[in-house]
N, C-alpha and C positions, 0 to 999 in steps of 0.2 A: 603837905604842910601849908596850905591854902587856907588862910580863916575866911568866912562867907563876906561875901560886901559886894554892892554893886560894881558894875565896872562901867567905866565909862572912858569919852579921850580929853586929855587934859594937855596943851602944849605940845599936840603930834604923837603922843603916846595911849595907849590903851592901860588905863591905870584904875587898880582895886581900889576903891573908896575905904577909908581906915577912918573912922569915927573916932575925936579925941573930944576930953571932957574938959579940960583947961584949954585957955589962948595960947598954949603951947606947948612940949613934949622933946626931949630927947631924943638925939636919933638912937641910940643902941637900943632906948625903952620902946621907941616906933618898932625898932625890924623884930623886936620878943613881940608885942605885941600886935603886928601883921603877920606873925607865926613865919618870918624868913629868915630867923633864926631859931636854935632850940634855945639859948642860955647868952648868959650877957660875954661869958668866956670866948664866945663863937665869932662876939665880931669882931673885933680888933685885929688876927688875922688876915678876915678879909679884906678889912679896910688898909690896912698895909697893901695887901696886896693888889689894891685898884680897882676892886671890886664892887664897890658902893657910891653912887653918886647921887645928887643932890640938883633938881633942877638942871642937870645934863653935865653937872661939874662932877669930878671926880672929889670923893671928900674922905678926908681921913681924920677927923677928931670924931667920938663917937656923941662927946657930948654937947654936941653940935643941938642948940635948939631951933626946933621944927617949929612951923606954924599953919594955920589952915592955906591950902592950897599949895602947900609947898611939893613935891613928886621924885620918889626916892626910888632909885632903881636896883636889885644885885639880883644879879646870875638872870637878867632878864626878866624879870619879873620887876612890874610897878607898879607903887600904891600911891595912891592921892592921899594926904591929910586932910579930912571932913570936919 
């Protein structure tokens, strides 16, 4: 479930670089498309469940917007917004 992107460390973390085209992006739109979810149905779930965090914060609204450099973390895996 890996889409390609550089990786690099961003804030202590080793995080996949996730290219967006606007100055900014929702989070459930970010985790579909850093491929760490399959479907938008997926995250809200996790996000209950504490599973998703934001800059090292735990976050639970999905339509939380992202911006470049922000670093979102579920199930250990973490993407940099590019």
């Amino acid at each position: 479930m890996n889409a390609p992107g550089r990786v690099r460390e961003d804030r202590g973390v080793n995080a996949r670089e996730v290219p967006i085209r606007e100055d900014s992006i929702r989070l459930g739109q970010l985790l579909k498309l850093a491929d760490l979810v399959e479907a938008g149905a997926d995250v809200k779930p996790l996000m209950v469940q504490g599973q998703v965090s934001v800059n090292g914060e735990v976050e639970t609204r999905r339509g939380r917007q992202l911006v470049k450099g922000d670093v979102v973390t579920l199930g250990g895996e973490s993407v940099l917004v590019t």
